[in-house]
C-alpha positions as CSV (number, residue, x, y, z in Angstrom):
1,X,5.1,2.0,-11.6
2,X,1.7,1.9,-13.8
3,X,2.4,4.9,-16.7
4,X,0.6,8.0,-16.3
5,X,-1.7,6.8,-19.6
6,X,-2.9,3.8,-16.8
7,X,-4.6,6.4,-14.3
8,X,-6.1,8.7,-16.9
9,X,-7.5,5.9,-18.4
10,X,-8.9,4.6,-15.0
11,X,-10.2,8.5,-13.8
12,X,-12.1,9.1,-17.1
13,X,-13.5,5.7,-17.0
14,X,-14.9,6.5,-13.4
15,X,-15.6,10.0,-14.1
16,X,-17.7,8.7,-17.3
17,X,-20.2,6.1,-15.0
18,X,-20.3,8.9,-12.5
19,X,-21.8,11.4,-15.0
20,X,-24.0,9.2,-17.1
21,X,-24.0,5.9,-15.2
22,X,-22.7,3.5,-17.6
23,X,-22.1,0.7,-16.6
24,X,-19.7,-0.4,-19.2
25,X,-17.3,2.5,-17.9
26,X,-17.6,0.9,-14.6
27,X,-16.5,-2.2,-14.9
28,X,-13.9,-1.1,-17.6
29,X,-12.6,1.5,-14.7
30,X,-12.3,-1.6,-12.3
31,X,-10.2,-3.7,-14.3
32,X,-7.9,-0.7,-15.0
33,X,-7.6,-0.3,-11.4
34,X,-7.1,-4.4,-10.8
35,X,-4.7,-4.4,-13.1
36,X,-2.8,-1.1,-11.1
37,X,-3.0,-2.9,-8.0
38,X,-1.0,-5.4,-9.5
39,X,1.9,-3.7,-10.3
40,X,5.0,-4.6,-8.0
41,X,6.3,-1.2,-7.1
42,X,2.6,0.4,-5.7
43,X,2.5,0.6,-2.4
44,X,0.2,-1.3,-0.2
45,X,-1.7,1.9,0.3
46,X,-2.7,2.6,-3.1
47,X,-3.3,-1.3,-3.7
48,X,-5.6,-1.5,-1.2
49,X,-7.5,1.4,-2.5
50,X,-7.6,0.6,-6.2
51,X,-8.3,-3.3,-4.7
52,X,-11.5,-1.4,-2.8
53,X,-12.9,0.8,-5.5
54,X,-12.7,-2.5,-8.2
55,X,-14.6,-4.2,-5.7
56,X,-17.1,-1.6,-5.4
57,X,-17.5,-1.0,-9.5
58,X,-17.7,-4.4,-10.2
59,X,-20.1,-5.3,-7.9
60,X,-22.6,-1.9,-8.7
61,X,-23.1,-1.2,-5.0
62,X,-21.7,2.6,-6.2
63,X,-24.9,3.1,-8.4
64,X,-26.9,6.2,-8.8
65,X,-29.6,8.5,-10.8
66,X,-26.9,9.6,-13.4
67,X,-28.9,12.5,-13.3
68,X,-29.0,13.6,-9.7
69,X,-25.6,15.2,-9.4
């Protein structure tokens, strides 16, 4: 099961491009999540999801006026 460190790591990378729209957070956030989906004991579920929202980050469609929320 990915360590606790694994999701913090991924939720204050995606909290990070959410609130200023870095990009660097993004795509940092999507690997963390790639790499979660990876692990043997998550559930297809949760693997889907984490596959979805790397998708998503790496490919910028999620992009937004940092400063419009």
């Amino acid at each position: 099961m990915p360590s606790s460190e694994l999701w913090a790591g991924a939720l204050s990378l995606l909290l990070i491009h959410h609130e200023t729209g870095c990009r660097h957070s993004a795509l940092n956030a999507a690997r963390l999540l790639e790499c979660i989906g990876t692990f043997d004991d998550v559930d297809a579920d949760t693997r889907n999801l984490c596959e979805r929202a790397s998708s998503r980050l790496s490919s910028g469609k999620d992009q937004h006026n940092a400063g419009s929320a």
